[in-house]
C-alpha positions in Angstrom: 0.0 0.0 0.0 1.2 3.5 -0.8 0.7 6.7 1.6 -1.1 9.5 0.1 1.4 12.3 -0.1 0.2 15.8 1.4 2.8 19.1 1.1 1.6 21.6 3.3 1.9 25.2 2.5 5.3 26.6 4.3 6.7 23.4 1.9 5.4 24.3 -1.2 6.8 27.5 -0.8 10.3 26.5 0.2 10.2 24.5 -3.1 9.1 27.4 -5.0 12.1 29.7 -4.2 14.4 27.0 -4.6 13.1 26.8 -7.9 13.2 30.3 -8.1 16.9 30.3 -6.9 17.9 27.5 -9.6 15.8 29.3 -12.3 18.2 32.7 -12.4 21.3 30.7 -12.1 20.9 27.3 -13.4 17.8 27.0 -15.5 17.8 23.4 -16.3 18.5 22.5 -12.8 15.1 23.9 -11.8 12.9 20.9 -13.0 16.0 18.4 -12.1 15.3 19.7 -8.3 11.4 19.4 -8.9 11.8 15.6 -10.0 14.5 14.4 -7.0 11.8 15.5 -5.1 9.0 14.3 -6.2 11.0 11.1 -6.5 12.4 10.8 -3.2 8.7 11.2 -1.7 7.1 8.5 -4.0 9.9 6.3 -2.4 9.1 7.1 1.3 5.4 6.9 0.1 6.0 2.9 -0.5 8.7 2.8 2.5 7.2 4.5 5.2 10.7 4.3 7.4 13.3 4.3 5.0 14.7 7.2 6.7 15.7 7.8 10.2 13.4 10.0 12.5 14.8 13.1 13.8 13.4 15.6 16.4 10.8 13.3 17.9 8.8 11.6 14.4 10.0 14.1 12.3 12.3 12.5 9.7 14.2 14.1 7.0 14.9 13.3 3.3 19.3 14.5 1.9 18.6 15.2 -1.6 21.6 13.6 -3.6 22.2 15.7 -6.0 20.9 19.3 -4.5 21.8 20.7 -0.6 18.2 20.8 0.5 16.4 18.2 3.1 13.1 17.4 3.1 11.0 17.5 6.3 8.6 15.0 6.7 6.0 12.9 9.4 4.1 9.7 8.7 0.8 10.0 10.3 -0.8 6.6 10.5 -4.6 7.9 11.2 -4.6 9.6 7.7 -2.6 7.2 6.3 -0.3 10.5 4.8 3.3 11.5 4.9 3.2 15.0 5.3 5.6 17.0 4.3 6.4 20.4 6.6 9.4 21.6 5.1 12.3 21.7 2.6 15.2 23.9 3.7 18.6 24.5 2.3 21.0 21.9 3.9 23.0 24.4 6.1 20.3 25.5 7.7 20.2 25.7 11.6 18.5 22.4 12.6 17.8 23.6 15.5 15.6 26.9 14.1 14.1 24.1 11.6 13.5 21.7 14.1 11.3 25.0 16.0 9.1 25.1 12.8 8.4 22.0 12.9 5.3 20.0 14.2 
């Protein structure tokens, strides 16, 4: 069984300037970034725990090719990985992990 996948708002527009950002100085990059994505999250959709949870159920996705994570939660009652955030890799956890759920 697959999870449905639900980004919620501060996420979609996290993704949006980093396409934005990748748009002025790397066009082609822009839809490369758009696809790990969207890739990585269909995985995790299939394999609910493939990665490690941080700050309580929180987990995070590494992109591979781009230095952005992917903050995400499985919640079981909705059957839903939800996805909070996507922030550039050096980041403060610790002011990401405050945004968080």
């Amino acid at each position: 069984m697959v999870a449905e996948i639900v980004v919620r708002p501060a996420a979609e527009s996290d993704i949006s300037d980093a396409v934005d950002y990748y748009l002025l100085v790397a066009p082609t990059m822009a839809s490369d970034l758009t696809y790990e994505i969207d890739k990585e999250l269909k995985l995790v959709a299939k394999f609910l725990h493939l990665y490690p949870a941080v700050y309580g159920d929180n987990r995070r996705i590494a992109l591979k090719k781009f230095p952005y994570l992917v903050w995400y939660r499985y919640v079981e009652e909705l059957d839903a990985v939800i996805v909070f955030r996507v922030t550039h890799n050096r980041r403060n956890p610790v002011a990401i992990h405050r945004t968080l759920p």
